[in-house]
N, C-alpha and C positions, 0 to 999 in steps of 0.2 A: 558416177564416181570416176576420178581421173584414169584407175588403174583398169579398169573395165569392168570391175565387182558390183554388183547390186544388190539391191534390199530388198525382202518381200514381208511386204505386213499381212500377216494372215491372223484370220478373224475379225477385223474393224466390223464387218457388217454385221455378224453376231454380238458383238460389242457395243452397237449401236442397237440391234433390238433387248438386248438385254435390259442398257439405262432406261430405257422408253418402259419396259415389264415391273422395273423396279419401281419407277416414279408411282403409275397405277397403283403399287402395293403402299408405297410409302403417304401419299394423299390420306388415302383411308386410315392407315395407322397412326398418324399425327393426330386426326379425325377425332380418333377415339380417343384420346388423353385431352382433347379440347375440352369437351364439356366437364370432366373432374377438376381439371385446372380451372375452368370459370369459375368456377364452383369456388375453390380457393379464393380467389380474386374475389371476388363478391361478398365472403366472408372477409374482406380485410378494408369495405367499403365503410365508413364511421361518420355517418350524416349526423349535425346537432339531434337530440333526442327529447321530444315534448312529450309526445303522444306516442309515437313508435311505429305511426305509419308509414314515413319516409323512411328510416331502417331498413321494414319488414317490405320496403316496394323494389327491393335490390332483386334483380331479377337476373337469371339465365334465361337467354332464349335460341332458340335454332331461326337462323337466320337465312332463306333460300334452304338451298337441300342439303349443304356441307356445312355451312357457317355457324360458330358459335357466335355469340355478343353478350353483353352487362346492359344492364338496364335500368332505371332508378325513375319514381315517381310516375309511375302510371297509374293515371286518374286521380292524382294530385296534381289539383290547380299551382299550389304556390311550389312543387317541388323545381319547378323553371330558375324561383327567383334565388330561393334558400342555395341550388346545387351552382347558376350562372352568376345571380346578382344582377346588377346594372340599376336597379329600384330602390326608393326606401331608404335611402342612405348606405348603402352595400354598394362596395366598387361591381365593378364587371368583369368577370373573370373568364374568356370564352372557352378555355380548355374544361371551366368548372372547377370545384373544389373538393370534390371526393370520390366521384366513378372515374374520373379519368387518371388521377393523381394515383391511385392504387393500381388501375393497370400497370402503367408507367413505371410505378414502383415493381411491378412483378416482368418487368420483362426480360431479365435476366433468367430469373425462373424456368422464363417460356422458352429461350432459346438452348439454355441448358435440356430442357424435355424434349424440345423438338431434333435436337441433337442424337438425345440416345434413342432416341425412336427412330431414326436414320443408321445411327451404328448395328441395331438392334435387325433391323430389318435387310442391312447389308448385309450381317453375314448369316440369315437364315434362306438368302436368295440365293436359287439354284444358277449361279452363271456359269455359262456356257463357257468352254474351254476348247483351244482352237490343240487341233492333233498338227 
């Protein structure tokens, strides 16, 4: 500074291990609102209904060791053509026409939740306070 005065930043490095302590807790807690939220999502999934097994094939799964996912038509052969198309006289649709449409639809949802799971979790964190 021109006058000779300076500045002294005290705390950064505790400040830095803190973000790092908070992230750890924050992963896990978003973690856990994942699968009730799929849950949701999956419940707002409305495949045409013949028989009611493409419906009932709307699945949560853990995906790796963190991950949630949606899932639709397992061990239904035609659930490919009915959810993609391209066959049969059915355009092709590659996003699909009801597991992905309904996430999309919720992802507002999801970033509202993963929001207060962040507010929630910042101010239950013990951060460190520079003396």
């Amino acid at each position: 500074m021109p006058d000779g005065s300076s500045v002294e930043l005290v705390g950064l490095d505790d400040a830095f291990a803190d973000f790092r302590k908070w992230a750890d807790q924050l992963g896990p807690a978003i973690g856990d609102q994942a699968r009730a939220f799929a849950g949701r999502v999956a419940s707002r999934v409305h495949p045409p209904v013949l028989t009611g097994a493409l419906a009932s094939s709307v699945d949560v799964e853990t995906i790796a060791a963190d991950g949630i996912g949606l899932s639709i038509g397992d061990g239904l052969d035609y659930a490919g053509w009915i959810e993609f198309g391209g066959s049969r006289g059915r355009p092709a649709i590659p996003q699909g026409r009801y597991l992905y449409p309904a996430a999309e639809a919720s992802e507002a949802e999801w970033l509202d939740l993963a929001e207060q799971v962040a507010e929630t979790t910042i101010g239950r964190f013990p951060w460190s306070t520079a003396v």
